[in-house]
N, C-alpha and C positions, 0 to 999 in steps of 0.2 A: 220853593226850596227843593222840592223831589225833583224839577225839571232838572235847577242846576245839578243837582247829584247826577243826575244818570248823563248828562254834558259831561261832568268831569271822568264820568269810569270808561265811556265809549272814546275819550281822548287818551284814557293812559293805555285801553286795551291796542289802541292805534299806532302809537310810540310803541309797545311789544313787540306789534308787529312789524314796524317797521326796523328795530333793532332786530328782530331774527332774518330780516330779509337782507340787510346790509352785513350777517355774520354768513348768512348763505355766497353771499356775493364775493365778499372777501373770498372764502375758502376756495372758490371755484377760479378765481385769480390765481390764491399762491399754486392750485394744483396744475395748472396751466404753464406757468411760469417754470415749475420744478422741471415738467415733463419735458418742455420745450430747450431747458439746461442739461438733462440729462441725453436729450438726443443730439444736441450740437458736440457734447465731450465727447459722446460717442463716435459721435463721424469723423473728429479731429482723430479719433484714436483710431481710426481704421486707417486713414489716409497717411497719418504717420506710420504706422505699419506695412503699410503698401498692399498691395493683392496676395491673397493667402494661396499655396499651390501646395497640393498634394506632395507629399516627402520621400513616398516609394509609388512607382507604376510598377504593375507584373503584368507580361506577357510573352506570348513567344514570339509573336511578330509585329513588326510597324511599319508601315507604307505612310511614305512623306510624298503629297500630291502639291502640285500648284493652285491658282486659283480656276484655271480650265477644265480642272482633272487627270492632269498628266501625272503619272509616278513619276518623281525625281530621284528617290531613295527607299530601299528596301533595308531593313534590319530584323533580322531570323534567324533560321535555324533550317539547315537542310537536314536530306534523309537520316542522316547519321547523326543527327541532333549537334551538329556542329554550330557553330556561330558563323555568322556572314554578313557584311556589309556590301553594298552595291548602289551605286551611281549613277543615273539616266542623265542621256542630254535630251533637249528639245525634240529629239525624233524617236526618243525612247528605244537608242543605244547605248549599250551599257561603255562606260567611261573608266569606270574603274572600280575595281574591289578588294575587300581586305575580306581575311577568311583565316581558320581553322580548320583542319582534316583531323578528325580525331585518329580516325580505323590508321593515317600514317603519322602523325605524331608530329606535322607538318605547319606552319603557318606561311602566307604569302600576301603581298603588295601589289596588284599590280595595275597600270594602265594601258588604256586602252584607247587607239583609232578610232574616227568618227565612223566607223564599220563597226564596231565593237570589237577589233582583232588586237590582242595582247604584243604592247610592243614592249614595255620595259615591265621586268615584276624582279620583285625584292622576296628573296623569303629566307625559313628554318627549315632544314630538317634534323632526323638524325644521323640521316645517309651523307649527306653533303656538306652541315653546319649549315654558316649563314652564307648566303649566293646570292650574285646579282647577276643579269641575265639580260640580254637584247633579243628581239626577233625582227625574222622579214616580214614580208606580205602574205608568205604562205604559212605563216604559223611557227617556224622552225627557228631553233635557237642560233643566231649565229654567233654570239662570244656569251661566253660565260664565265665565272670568277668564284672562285667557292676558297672559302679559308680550311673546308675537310671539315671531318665529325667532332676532332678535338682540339680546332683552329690554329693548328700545328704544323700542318700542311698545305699549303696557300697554292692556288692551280688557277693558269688561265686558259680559255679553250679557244679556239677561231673555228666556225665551222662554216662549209659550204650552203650551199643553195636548198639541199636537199637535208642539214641537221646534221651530217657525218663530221665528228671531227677531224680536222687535215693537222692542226698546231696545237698542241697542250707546252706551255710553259709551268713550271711550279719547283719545288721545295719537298723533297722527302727525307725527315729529318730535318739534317743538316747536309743534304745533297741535293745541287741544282742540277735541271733535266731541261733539253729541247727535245720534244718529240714529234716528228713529222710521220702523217698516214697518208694512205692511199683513200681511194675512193669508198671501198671496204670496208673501211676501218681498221686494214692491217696496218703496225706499224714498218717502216720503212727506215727514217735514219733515226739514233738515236745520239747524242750531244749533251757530256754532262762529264759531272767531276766524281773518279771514284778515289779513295783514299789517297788523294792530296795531290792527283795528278786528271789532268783531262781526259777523257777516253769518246770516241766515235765506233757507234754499229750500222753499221748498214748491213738491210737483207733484200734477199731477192722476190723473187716475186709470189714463190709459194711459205715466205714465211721466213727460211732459215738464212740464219748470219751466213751474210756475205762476207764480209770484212768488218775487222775487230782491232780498238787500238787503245 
């Protein structure tokens, strides 16, 4: 009768055990399961988010290179703590740049020849308003266009090989002007309208009216 007793108590301590081992088991499932739910929602919510990118960069400068290491683009600030953009092409000549002058109160456009030599630029100042402008080979401006300081007075220029103006066309006022120069820069004829009648000047060669109408 003792054998049976101590059969039945080593059976039920066995069933204990075997019920804590089947509640360890479970638990170690559902923690498995949560953890492997809570990282999948996650990823879904990252991917529905898309890549996360910084909202402000600060700096004073940024060089944009290829994958060989060529500058393509500069974004800074020169001496004068101006702003500046610039351009490279393949041979790391400059193409084109937009800019700021503070010290002249000035902004400009412009592009540039596979030499890096400025053939068209767009710009502000205070002195001239807004102008557009062409060059030759030698750097020198050969037509220019400017609407004036308070876009009132509209001018177009034609100038020689060497930058001297020879032709200004424009508007002062409400007075249009042809003005032709010499090599100088002196003027020579002038062709325009004054109080409601046409009038011509021509001068000589040291400056003064020749002839007046």
């Amino acid at each position: 009768m003792q054998k049976l007793e101590g059969k039945v108590k080593n059976l039920e301590k066995q069933v204990r055990r075997l019920r804590i081992l089947n509640m360890v088991l479970i638990f170690l499932l559902a923690s498995a399961f949560v953890t492997w739910w809570v990282y999948k929602m996650g990823a879904i919510g990252v991917a529905e988010a898309g890549p996360s990118f910084p909202k402000v960069i600060e700096a004073e400068k940024f060089v944009l290179k290829d994958n060989t290491g060529k500058v393509k683009a500069i974004l800074g600030l020169i001496k004068d703590k101006s702003p500046f953009l610039v351009l490279f092409d393949e041979e790391g000549k400059i193409r084109g740049y937009f800019g700021f002058k503070n010290d002249l109160n000035s902004s400009k456009l412009a592009l540039c020849n596979k030499r890096g030599e400025i053939r068209v630029s767009l710009g502000f100042s205070e002195k001239t308003g807004a102008s557009l402008a062409f060059y030759n080979e030698m750097n020198e401006i050969m037509f220019f266009a400017s609407l004036g300081k308070y876009a009132t007075d509209p001018v177009l220029q034609f100038n020689d090989e060497k930058g001297e103006t020879r032709i200004s066309i424009g508007v002062t006022g409400e007075t249009p002007t042809l003005i032709f120069f010499d090599k100088q820069g002196q003027i020579k004829a002038g062709i325009g309208e004054l109080k409601g009648e046409g009038s011509l000047i021509l001068h000589d060669s040291s400056g003064q009216i020749k002839f007046s109408k």
